[in-house]
C-alpha positions in Angstrom: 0.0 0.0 0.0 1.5 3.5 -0.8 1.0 5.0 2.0 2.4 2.0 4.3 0.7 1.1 7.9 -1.4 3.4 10.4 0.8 3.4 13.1 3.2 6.1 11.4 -0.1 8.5 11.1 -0.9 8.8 14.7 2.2 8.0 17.0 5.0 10.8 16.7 7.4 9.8 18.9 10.7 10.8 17.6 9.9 8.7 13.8 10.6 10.9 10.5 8.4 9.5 8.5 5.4 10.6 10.9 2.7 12.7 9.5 -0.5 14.4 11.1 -4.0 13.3 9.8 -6.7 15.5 9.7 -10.1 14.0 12.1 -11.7 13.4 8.9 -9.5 11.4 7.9 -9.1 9.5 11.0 -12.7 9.4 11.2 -12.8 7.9 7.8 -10.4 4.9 8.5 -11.9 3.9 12.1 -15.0 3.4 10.2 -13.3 1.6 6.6 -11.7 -0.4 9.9 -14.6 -1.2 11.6 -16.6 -2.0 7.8 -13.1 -4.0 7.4 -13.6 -6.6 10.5 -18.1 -6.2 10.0 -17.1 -8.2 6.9 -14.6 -10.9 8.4 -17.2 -11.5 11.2 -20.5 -11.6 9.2 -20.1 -11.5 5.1 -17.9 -14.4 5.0 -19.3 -18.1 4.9 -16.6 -19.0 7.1 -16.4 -16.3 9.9 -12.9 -15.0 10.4 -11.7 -13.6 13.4 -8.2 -11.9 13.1 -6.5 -12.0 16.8 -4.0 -9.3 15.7 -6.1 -6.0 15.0 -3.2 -3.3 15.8 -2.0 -0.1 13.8 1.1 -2.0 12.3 -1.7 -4.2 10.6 -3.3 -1.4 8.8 -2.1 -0.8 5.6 -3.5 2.5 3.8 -3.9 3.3 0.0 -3.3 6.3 -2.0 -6.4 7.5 -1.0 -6.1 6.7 3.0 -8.4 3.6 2.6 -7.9 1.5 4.9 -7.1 -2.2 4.7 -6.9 -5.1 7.0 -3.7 -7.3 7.4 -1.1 -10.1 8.2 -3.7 -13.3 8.8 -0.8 -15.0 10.6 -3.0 -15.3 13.7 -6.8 -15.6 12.5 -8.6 -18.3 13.3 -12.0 -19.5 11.7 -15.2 -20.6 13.0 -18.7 -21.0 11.9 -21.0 -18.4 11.2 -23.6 -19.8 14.0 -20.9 -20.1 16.6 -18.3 -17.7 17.2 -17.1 -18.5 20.8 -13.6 -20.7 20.3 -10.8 -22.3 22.1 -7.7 -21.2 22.2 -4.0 -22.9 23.7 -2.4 -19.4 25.0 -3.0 -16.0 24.4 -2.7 -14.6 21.0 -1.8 -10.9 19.4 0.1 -8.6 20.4 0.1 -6.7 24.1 -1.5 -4.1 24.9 -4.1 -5.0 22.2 -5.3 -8.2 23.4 -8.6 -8.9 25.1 -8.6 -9.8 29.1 -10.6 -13.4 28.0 -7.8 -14.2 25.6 -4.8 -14.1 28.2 -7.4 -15.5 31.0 -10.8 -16.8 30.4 -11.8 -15.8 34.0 -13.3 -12.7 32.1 -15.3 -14.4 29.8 -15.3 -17.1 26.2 -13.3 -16.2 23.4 -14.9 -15.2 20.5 -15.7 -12.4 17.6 -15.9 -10.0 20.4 -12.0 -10.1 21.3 -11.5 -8.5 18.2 -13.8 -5.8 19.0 -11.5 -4.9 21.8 -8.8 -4.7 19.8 -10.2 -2.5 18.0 -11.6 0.0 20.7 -7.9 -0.1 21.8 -6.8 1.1 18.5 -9.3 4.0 17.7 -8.5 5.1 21.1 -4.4 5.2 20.2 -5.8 7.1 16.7 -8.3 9.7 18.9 -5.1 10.2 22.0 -2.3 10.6 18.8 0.0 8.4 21.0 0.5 4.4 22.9 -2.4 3.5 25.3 0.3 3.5 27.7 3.1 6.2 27.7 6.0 6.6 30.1 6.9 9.6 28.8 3.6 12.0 29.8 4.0 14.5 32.6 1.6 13.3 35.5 0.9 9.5 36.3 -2.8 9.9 35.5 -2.3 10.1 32.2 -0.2 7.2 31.4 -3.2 5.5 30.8 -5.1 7.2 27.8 -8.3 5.3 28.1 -8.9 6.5 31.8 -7.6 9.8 31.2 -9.9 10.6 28.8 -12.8 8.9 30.9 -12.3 10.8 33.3 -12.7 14.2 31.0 -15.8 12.9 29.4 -17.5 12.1 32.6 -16.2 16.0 33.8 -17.5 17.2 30.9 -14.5 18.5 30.2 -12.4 19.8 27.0 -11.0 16.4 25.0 -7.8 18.2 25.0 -6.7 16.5 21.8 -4.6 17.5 18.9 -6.2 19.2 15.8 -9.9 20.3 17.2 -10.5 23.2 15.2 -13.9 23.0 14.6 -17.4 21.8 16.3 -16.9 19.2 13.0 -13.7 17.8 14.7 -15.2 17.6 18.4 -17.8 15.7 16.9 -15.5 13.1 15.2 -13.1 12.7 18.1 -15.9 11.8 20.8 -17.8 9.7 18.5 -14.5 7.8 18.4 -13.8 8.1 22.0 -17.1 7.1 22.7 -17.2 3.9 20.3 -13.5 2.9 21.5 -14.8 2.8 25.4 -17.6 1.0 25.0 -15.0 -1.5 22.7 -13.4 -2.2 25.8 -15.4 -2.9 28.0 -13.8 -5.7 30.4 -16.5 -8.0 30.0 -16.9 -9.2 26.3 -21.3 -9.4 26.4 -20.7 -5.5 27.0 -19.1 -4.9 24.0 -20.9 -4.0 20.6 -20.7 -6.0 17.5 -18.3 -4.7 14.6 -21.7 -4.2 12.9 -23.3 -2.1 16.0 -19.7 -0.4 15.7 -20.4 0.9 12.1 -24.2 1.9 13.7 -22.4 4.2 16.3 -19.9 5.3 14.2 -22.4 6.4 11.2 -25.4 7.5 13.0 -26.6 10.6 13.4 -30.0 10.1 15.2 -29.0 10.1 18.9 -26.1 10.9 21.0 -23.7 8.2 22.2 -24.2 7.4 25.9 -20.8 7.4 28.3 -20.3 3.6 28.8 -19.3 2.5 32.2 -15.8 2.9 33.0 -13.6 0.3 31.6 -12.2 -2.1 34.9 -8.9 -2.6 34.1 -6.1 -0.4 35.9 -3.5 1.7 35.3 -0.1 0.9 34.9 3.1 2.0 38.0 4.9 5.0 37.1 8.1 2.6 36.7 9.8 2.7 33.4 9.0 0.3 30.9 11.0 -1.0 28.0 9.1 -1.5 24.3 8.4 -5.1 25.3 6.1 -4.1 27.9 5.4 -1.0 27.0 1.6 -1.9 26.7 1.1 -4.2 29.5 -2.4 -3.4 32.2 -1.8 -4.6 35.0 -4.8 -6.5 36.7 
């Protein structure tokens, strides 16, 4: 793809090769993303459920359109039953869903993705990791409660690039959809297809979901191997 993976459009860091998109465009790929895995987990005859739904995976066209990738991990199940077994966790930390590393949190299935994705759109909304060492003030390490935290305040996002009532709209519709992706137990989560709903509708306001239960990481430094673990 021309315009190589996501992750080089939303995490600076100190990479030359970063560039700033616009929240339309953002906006644009969360939902080509979310229309992306809809189809894996319902337009296939075989569902297909991708265990590796990350930044690096998304490859973008000339036009910024994006496209899902590297398989190595999917497995497939049928359509009537998406709830599988797995030996070990799979994916890649920081990404994964609680009932994938420990099934005291719930069955594996279609919805595991889904978190995966809320983790994402939330690293595409914050313009940096989940989990960052290198913030100012231990509560906002962890970009999912940070921003919680201001929605429920009903405060200023505080995000890059909000120019215009347009681009507040965008960045809490995303924020919005990525929380309620995450939710700790996998029956709370929407459906990829329920995702393109929130995403594309227009008819009602998004509700806060309840705050997500994992916790926030120590203040201790952590090398890029761990850089995304949440601890329990």
């Amino acid at each position: 793809m021309p315009n190589g993976s996501l992750d080089k459009f939303i995490h600076d860091g100190d990479s030359l090769t970063y560039r700033q998109l616009g929240w339309e465009a953002l906006y644009q790929i969360a939902v080509g993303i979310a229309r992306g895995l809809e189809y894996l987990h319902r337009g296939c005859n075989t569902r297909i459920l991708h265990f590796d739904i990350k930044p690096h995976n998304i490859l973008l066209n000339e036009n910024f359109f994006p496209k899902i990738s590297d398989f190595g991990l999917a497995k497939l199940c049928p359509q009537k039953d998406s709830i599988i077994s797995l030996v070990g966790a799979r994916g890649t930390t920081g990404y994964i869903a609680p009932e994938v590393f420990s099934r005291n949190f719930g069955e594996v299935s279609h919805k595991s993705d889904v978190y995966s994705y809320g983790m994402m759109i939330l690293e595409m909304a914050g313009g940096r990791k989940n989990i960052s060492v290198e913030v100012d003030r231990t509560s906002e390490i962890y970009f999912p409660h940070w921003i919680y935290k201001r929605l429920e305040l009903d405060e200023e996002l505080g995000l890059h690039g909000i120019m215009d009532d347009e681009s507040h709209v965008s960045a809490r519709k995303m924020i919005l959809v990525g929380l309620w992706c995450i939710q700790t137990d996998p029956s709370h989560r929407p459906s990829m297809s329920r995702v393109v709903e929130m995403l594309e509708g227009t008819a009602e306001p998004l509700q806060i979901p309840p705050k997500p239960f994992l916790s926030s990481p120590s203040r201790a430094p952590l090398d890029s191997s761990t850089t995304h673990v949440i601890t329990l």
